[in-house]
Phi, psi and omega in degrees: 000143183211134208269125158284115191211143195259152182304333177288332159291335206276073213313162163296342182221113171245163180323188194193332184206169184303316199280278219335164172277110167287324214295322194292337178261040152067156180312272191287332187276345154338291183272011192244293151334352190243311196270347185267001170301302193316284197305320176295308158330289171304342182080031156290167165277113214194170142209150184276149160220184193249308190284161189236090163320133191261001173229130149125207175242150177237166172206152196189149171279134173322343159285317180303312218252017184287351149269342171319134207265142172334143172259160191287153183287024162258002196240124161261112157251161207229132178266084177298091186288296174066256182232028195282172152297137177298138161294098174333282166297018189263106169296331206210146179265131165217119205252143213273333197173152212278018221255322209277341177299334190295150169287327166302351181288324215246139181316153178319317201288338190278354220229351194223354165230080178013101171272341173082181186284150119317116231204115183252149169242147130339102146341156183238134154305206189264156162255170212027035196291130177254142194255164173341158186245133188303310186328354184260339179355157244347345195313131165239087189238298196243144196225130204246145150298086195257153218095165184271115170327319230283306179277023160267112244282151185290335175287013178233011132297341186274164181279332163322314180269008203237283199268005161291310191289354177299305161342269199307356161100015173248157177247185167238127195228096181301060145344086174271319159311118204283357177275003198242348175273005255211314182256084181256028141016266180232056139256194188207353172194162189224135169260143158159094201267167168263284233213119170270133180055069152223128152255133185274139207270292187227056188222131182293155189286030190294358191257339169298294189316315165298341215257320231226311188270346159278357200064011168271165156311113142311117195214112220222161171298200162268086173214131178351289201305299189282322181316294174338309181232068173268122153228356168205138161347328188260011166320280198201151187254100165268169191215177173226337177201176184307335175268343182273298193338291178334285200324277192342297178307310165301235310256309188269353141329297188259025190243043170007288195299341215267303190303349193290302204267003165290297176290302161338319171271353194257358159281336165304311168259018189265349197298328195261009103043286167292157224278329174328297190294286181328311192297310129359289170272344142308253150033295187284330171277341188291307198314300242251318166259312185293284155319012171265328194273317206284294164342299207298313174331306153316301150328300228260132174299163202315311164325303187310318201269005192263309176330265166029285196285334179264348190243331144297324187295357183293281190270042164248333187277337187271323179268342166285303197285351184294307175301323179276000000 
């Protein structure tokens, strides 16, 4: 098996261990990088390449492979999708959240050219992540943004929302930077809407997750990926827009206790958590599911395999001429 990341993504120096600085390699070759860390670690048999193999099984992110030219009936490829567009050539898929598995997800045309298997993996939290420092304990003071402003829903961006909560005796803080997501230190709550009063669809729970292993509040939009791993009220506080955002925020401002127990669950369900264990529980889908499905794939003669080729090779042709 083998992980594709083009030589132009591909930083001069990569990580070696969990602590290590992840943030220079960017989203996707990040994450394309990470499950093939992940898997070696586990002791699958994997390699990093540069080149776009022509045998075997590949795994890749969905930015890499939206150009990528029919592959040979000898190359099985798995598309790290997340919240990407489905990869044309692509057999088998890994999807952001379990919303994505559904058969409604997907367009007529995709439902009708062997879309192949879908696979959801459990998001990997921020690596190295430093958590809350106890010593701030009851404190509800600061409450931070981690993310690229550009998704951050617009109304928290204005200084208007900066100095309502300035009132309340908070402070606000944007990370914008990816070496800056990484350290929750010295907050006490975590924000982070896209799109006010919109629910997001195909986007993974990671920002819940990081919230529950740093010890802030989670005080989060509406999206599938966090609805998905709700089991108790004291999960996470959704909100939909900047006056629900407000509301929230007074209410867990003058409650401790409400905020005491809040970080309790989110110590509990952070346990299982670590980028160790998620590595782990890849490791157990691949072994057990994924590479077993590719392998069959491969196996199966040639004939078996053309209908594939053909109802992509269709709407690759459909997709020329609409662009052309």
């Amino acid at each position: 098996m083998k992980f594709f990341i083009p030589t132009k993504r591909l930083p001069k120096i990569l990580p070696s261990d969990w602590l290590q600085d992840w943030s220079q390699l960017g989203d996707s070759a990040g994450l394309t990088f990470l499950l093939y860390f992940s898997a070696s670690k586990m002791r699958i048999d994997c390699e990093l390449t540069n080149e776009m193999p022509t045998t075997g099984i590949v795994i890749s992110h969905a930015e890499f492979l939206q150009d990528i030219p029919r592959p040979g009936a000898d190359l099985y490829v798995i598309s790290l999708q997340l919240d990407w567009p489905r990869s044309l050539w692509a057999q088998a898929h890994l999807v952001a959240n379990r919303q994505e598995l559904k058969v409604g997800v997907l367009t007529v045309a995709e439902r009708f050219s062997f879309p192949g298997p879908r696979y959801f993996l459990t998001h990997m939290p921020q690596i190295g992540l430093k958590p809350r420092d106890p010593a701030r304990r009851a404190r509800f003071e600061r409450l931070g943004y981690f993310g690229l402003e550009k998704n951050l829903a617009p109304p928290f961006r204005e200084r208007a929302w900066a100095v309502a909560l300035q009132k309340l005796g908070l402070e606000w803080c944007v990370a914008t930077a990816p070496e800056q997501w990484s350290d929750y230190t010295n907050f006490d709550a975590v924000l982070a809407i896209r799109k006010e009063d919109h629910v997001y669809q195909r986007k993974p729970a990671q920002k819940l997750y990081n919230a529950w292993l740093g010890g802030l509040i989670p005080i989060l939009g509406p999206e599938i990926g966090f609805r998905e791993e709700r089991r108790s009220p004291l999960d996470f506080i959704e909100v939909g827009n900047a006056s629900e955002a407000l509301a929230a925020i007074k209410r867990l401002k003058n409650d401790p206790a409400l905020c005491d127990l809040i970080r309790q669950s989110g110590s509990e369900r952070g346990r299982i958590l670590t980028p160790e264990l998620v590595a782990a529980d890849w490791a157990m889908i691949f072994k057990e599911i994924i590479l077993p499905e590719a392998r069959r794939w491969l196996e199966m003669p040639l004939w078996k395999k053309q209908g594939f080729f053909l109802t992509r090779g269709l709407r690759a042709h459909m997709r020329t001429r609409k662009n052309g």
